[in-house]
C-alpha positions in Angstrom: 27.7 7.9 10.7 31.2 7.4 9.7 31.6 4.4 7.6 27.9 2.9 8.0 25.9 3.2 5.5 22.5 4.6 5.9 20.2 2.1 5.3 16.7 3.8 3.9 17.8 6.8 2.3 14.3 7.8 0.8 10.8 6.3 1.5 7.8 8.2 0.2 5.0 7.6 -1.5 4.9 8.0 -5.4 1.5 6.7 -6.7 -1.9 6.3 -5.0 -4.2 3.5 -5.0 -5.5 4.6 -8.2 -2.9 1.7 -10.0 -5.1 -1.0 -9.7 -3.7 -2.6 -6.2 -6.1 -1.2 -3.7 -5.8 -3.6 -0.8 -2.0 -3.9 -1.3 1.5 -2.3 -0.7 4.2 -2.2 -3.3 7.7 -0.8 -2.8 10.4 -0.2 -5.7 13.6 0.9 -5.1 17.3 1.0 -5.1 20.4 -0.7 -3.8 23.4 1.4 -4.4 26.9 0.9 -2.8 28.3 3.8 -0.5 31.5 4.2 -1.6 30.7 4.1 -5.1 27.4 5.2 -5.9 27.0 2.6 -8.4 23.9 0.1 -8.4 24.3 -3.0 -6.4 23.5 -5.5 -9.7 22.6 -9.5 -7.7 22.1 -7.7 -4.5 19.2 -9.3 -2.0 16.8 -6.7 -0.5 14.7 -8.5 2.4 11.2 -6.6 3.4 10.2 -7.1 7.1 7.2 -6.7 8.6 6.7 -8.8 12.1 7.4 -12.4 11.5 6.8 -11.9 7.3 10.5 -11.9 5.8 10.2 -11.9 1.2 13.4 -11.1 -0.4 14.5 -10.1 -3.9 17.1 -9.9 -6.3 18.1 -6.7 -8.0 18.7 -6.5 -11.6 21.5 -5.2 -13.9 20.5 -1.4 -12.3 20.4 -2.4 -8.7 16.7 -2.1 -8.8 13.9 -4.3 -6.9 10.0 -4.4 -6.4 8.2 -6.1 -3.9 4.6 -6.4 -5.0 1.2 -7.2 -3.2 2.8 -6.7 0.3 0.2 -6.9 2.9 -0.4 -3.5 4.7 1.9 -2.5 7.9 5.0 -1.8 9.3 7.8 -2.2 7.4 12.0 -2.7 7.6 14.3 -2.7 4.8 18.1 -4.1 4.3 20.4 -5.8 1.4 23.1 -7.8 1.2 25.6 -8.7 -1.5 28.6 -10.8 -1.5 29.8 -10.4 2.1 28.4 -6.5 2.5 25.3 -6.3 4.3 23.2 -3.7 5.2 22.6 -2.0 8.6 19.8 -3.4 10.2 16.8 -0.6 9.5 15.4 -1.8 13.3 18.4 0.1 14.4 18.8 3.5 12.6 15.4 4.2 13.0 11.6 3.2 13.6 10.5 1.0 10.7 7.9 2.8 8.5 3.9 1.7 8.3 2.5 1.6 4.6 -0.6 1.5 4.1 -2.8 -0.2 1.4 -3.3 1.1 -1.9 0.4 2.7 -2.1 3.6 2.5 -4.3 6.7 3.4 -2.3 10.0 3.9 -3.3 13.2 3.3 -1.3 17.1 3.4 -1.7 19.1 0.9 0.1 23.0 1.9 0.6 25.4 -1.1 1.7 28.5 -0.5 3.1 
């Protein structure tokens, strides 16, 4: 890929429905910068699913959660002072999560 960052380096699932969010869809994760490897501290990480766009800031580790996401399909990317984030919708399919799931993710930007 040369110089672009790979968007979603790792989505699986960690927990099952069991934690007490059956009918919804949370995602923690990750934004790390690709030439450093460090966390990506005031980065915004935007979830996508159809027309639904929610954002959130990362903290002091680079790290986000999006709770109490609707079930479906699902696109990641980040942004942070002038680097963005490949578009997920073209590296590859965006990912379905389904209800009752905790999934992780790590965004890289370039």
């Amino acid at each position: 890929m040369g110089s672009t960052a790979l968007l979603l380096a790792a989505f699986a699932i960690v927990v099952s429905g069991e934690s007490g969010f059956q009918g919804d869809v949370m995602i923690r994760g990750t934004v790390l910068d690709a030439s450093s490897h460090k966390a990506a501290a005031g980065a915004v990480v935007y979830a996508m699913s159809g027309s639904d766009l929610q954002s959130r800031v990362t903290d002091q580790r680079g790290r986000f959660t999006f709770l109490a996401l609707l079930p479906g399909y699902y696109g990641l990317y980040a942004e942070k002072l002038g680097h963005t984030s490949e578009d997920l919708w073209k590296l590859q399919p965006s990912r379905h999560l389904d209800a009752g799931y905790e999934y992780d993710a790590t965004v890289w930007l370039p």
